[in-house]
N, C-alpha and C positions, 0 to 999 in steps of 0.2 A: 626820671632818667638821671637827675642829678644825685640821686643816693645812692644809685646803683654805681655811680661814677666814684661816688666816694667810698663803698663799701670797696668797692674791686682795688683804689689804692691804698684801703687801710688793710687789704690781704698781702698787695705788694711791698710795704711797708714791712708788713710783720715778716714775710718770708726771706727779705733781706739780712735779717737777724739771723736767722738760722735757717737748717736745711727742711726741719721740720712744721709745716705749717699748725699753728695750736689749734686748727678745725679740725685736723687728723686726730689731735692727744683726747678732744673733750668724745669723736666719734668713740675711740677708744674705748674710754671712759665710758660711757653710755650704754654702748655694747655687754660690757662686763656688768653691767649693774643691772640689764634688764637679763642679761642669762641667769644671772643669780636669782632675781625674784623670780623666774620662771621656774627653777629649780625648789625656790624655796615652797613655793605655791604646790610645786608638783609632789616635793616629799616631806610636806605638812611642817616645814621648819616656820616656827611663827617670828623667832627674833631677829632680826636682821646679820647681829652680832657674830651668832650662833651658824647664819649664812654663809657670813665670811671663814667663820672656822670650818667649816662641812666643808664648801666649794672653796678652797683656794684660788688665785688668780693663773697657778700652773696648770691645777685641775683641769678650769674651764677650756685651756690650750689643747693640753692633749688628751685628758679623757672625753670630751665632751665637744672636739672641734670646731671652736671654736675658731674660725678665722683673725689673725691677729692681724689689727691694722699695722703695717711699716712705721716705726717710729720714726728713724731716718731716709734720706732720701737715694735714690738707687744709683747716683752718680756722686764719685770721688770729689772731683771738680771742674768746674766749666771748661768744656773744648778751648775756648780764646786764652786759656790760662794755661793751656800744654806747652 
C-alpha cells in the first residue's frame, strides 16, 4: 500500500508541472511504434529505418487511424482561477 501511495504522488507531483501527464506521452509513444512494426511485419519492411520512412507519424493518424492520444489536457485552466 505504501508504493502505491507513493506512486499516485509522484503522478501528482509530475502533473503539477504541466498539463500533460508523461504516462500519456510514453502511451503515445508506444502506440506508434507498435502500429509501425505491425505494418512493417505486414508489408515485409525488414528495417526499421526504412519503417519510419514507409509509415510516417502523420500517416499512422490519418491513413491508418490511428487514434491519437491528447497531448494536452482538455481544460484552459482551473474553475477556482476564473
Amino acid at each position: 500500500m505504501a508504493k502505491l501511495e507513493k506512486l499516485y504522488e509522484h503522478i501528482l507531483m509530475r502533473r503539477s508541472d504541466s498539463n500533460v501527464p508523461p504516462e500519456l506521452l510514453q502511451v503515445r509513444t508506444y502506440l506508434e511504434e507498435r502500429m509501425r512494426t505491425h505494418l512493417r511485419k505486414r508489408h515485409k519492411v525488414r528495417d526499421r529505418k526504412t519503417g519510419y520512412i514507409r509509415f510516417p507519424r502523420q500517416d499512422l493518424y490519418e491513413k491508418y487511424g490511428l487514434y491519437k492520444v491528447p497531448a494536452t489536457a482538455g481544460w484552459d485552466v482551473a474553475h477556482a482561477l476564473r
